[in-house]
Structure formats: C-alpha cells, structure tokens
ROMISE-868686 format. One record per residue (C-alpha): x, y, z; residue number from 1. Coordinates in nm, 4 decimals, m for minus. Layout:
<nodes>
{x=X | y=Y | z=Z | k=NUM};
...
</nodes>
This chain:
<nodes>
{x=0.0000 | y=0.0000 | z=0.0000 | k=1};
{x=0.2866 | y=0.2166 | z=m0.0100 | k=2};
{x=0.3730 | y=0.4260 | z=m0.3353 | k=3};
{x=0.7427 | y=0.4243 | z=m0.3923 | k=4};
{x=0.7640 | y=0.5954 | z=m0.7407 | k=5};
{x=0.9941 | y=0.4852 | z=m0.9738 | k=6};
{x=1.3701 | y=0.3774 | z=m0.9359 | k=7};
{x=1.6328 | y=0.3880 | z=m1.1081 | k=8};
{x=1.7928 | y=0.1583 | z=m1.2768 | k=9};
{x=1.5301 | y=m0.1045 | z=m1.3463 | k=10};
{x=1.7600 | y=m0.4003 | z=m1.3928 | k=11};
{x=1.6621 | y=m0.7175 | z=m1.5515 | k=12};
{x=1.8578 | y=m1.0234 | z=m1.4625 | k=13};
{x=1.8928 | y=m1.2135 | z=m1.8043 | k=14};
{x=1.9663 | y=m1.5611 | z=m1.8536 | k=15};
{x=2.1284 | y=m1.6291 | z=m2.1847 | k=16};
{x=2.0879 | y=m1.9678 | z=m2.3983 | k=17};
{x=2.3766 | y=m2.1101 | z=m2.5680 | k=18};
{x=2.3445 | y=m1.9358 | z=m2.8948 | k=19};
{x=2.3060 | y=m1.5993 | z=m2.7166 | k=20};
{x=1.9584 | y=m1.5309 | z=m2.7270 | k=21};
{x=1.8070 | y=m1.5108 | z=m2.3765 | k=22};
{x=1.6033 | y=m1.7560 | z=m2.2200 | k=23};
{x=1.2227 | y=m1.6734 | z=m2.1243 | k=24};
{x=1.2930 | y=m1.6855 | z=m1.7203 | k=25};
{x=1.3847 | y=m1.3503 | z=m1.5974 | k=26};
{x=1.4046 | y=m1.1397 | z=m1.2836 | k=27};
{x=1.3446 | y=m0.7758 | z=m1.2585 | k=28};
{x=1.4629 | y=m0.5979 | z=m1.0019 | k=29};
{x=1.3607 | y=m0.2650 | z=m0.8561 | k=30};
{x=1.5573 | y=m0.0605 | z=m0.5967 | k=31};
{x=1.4127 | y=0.0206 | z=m0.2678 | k=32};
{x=1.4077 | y=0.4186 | z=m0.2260 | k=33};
{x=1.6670 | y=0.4751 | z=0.0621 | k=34};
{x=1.3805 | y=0.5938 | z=0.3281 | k=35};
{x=1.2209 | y=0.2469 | z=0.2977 | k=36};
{x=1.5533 | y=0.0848 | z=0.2797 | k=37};
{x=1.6234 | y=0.0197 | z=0.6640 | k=38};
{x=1.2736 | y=m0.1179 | z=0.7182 | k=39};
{x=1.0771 | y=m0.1719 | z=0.3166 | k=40};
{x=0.6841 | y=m0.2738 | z=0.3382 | k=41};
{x=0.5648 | y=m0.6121 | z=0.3302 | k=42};
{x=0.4496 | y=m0.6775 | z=m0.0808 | k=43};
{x=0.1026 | y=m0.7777 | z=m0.0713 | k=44};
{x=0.1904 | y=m0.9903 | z=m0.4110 | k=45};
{x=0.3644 | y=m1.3415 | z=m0.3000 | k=46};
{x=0.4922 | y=m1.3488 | z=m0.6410 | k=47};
{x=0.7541 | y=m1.0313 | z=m0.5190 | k=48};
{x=1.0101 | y=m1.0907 | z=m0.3340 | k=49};
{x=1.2419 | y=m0.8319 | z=m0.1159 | k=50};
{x=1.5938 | y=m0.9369 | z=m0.1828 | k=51};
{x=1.9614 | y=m0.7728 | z=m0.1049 | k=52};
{x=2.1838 | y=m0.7608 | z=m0.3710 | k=53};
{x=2.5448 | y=m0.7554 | z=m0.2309 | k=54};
{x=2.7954 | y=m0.5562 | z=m0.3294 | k=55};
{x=2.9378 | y=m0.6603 | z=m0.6626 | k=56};
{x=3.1874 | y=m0.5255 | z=m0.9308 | k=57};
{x=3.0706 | y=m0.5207 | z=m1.2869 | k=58};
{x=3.2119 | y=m0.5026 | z=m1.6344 | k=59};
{x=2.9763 | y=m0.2353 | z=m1.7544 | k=60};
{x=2.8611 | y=m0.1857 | z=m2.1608 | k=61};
{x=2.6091 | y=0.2084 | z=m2.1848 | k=62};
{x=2.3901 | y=0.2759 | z=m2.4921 | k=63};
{x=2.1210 | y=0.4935 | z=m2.5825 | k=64};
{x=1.7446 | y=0.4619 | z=m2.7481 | k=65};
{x=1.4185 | y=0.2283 | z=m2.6148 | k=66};
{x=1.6043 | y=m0.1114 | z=m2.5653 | k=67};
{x=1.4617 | y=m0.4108 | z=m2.6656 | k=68};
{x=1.5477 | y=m0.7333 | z=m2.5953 | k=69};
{x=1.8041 | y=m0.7626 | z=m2.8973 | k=70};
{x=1.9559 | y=m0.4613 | z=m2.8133 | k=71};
{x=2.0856 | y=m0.6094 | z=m2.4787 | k=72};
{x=2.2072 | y=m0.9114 | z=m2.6537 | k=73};
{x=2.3364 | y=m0.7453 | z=m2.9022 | k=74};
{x=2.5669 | y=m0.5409 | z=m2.6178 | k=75};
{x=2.6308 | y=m0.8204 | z=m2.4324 | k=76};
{x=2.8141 | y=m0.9725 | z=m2.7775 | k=77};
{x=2.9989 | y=m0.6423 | z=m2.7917 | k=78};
{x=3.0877 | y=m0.6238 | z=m2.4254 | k=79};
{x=3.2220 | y=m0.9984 | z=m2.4241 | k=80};
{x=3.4234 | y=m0.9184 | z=m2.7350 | k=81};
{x=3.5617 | y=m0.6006 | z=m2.5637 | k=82};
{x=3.6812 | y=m0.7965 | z=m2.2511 | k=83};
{x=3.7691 | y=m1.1074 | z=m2.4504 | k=84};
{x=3.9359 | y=m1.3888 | z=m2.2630 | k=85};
{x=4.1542 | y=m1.1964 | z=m2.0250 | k=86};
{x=3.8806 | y=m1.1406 | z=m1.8309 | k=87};
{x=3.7048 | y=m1.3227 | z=m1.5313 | k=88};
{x=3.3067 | y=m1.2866 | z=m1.5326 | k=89};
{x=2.9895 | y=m1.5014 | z=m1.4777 | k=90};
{x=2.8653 | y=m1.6665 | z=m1.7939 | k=91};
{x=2.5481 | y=m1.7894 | z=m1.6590 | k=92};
{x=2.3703 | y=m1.4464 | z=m1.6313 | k=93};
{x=2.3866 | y=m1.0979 | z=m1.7096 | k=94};
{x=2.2117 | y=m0.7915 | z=m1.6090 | k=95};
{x=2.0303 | y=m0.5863 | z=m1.8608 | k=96};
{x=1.9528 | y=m0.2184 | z=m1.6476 | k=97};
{x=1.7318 | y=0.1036 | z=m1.7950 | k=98};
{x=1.7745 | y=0.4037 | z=m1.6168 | k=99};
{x=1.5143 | y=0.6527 | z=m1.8303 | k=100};
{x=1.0691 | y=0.6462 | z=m1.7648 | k=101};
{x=0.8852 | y=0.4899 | z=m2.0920 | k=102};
{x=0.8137 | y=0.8684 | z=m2.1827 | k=103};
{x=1.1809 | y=0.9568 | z=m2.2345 | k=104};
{x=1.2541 | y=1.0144 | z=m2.6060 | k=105};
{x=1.6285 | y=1.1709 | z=m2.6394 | k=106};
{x=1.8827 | y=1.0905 | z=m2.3791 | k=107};
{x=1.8171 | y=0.7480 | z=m2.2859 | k=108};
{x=2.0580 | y=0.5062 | z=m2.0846 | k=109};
{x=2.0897 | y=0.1706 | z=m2.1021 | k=110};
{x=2.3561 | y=m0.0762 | z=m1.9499 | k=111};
{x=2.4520 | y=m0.4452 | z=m1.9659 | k=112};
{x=2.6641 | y=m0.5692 | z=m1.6983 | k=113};
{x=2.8489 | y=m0.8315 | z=m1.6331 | k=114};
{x=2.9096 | y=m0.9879 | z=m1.2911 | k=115};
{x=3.3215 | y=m0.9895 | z=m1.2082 | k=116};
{x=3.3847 | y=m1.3121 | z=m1.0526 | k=117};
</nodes>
C-alpha cells in the first residue's frame, strides 16, 4: 500500500541460452528508495520478493534509445568481445539495467553488466 515511485535503474537479470539469445525466465529488479531501505513494506503480491543484492563489481557496456530485448544481446556480444578472454566474469547471467521512464525520447541510458567473478 505504499507508493514508492519509480527507481532507477530497473535491472533485468537475463539468462542467456547457448546461442546468445536469452532464455524466457527472468528477474526484474527494482531498488528500494533509501527511506524504505532500513525497514521496506511487506508486498502484498507473494509473487515479489524483497531481496539484497550484495555488493558486486561489474564489467559495464552504456547505450542509448528504447532497448529491446536484442539490443541487450546485441551489447552483451559487444561487451564480451571487448573484454575477450583476459577477463574473469559469470557466464550464466547478465544484467540488462534502464535508467530513463517509458516517456523519455532523447537521452536514454541503457547498461549491460556483467558480474566480475
């Protein structure tokens, strides 16, 4: 019963197939505003789920526009290419994060990000 507004980044945790495309289980996430942090309200939905994301460090891809779903692949190609094999990162998920409200036309950000390991 409590209005948060919206938060920023929306991040979408991704699972990708073998061939790259993502697969059709995902998990969006939504920040807590900080003055709900310490104590946030009980969702009324059993299908949400409060949850603390630890601290992590990220290998981090930003582009603009309204991002679909091949957009994020298509970033998440680019950012493994960028990093090739030097670097150490989960392979078993990604997170696909948009920062800007659906009524946003110029300016938009967009992020993939991969998990350091």
């Amino acid at each position: 019963g409590a209005g948060m507004g919206m938060t920023a980044p929306v991040s979408i945790t991704a699972f990708p197939a073998e061939d790259g495309s993502l697969q059709q289980k995902v998990k969006v996430s939504l920040r807590i505003p900080s003055q709900f942090q310490a104590n946030p309200p009980c969702p009324s939905d059993e299908s949400i789920k409060i949850e603390e994301r630890q601290g992590m460090t990220i290998y981090s891809m930003q582009f603009g526009g309204y991002a679909k779903e091949v957009d994020y692949v298509n970033y998440a190609a680019k950012l493994k290419s960028a990093l090739g094999s030097e670097a150490a990162y989960r392979t078993d998920f990604y997170f696909c994060n948009g920062y800007d409200p659906p009524m946003k036309p110029y300016g938009r950000r967009n992020e993939v990000w991969f998990v350091k390991e």
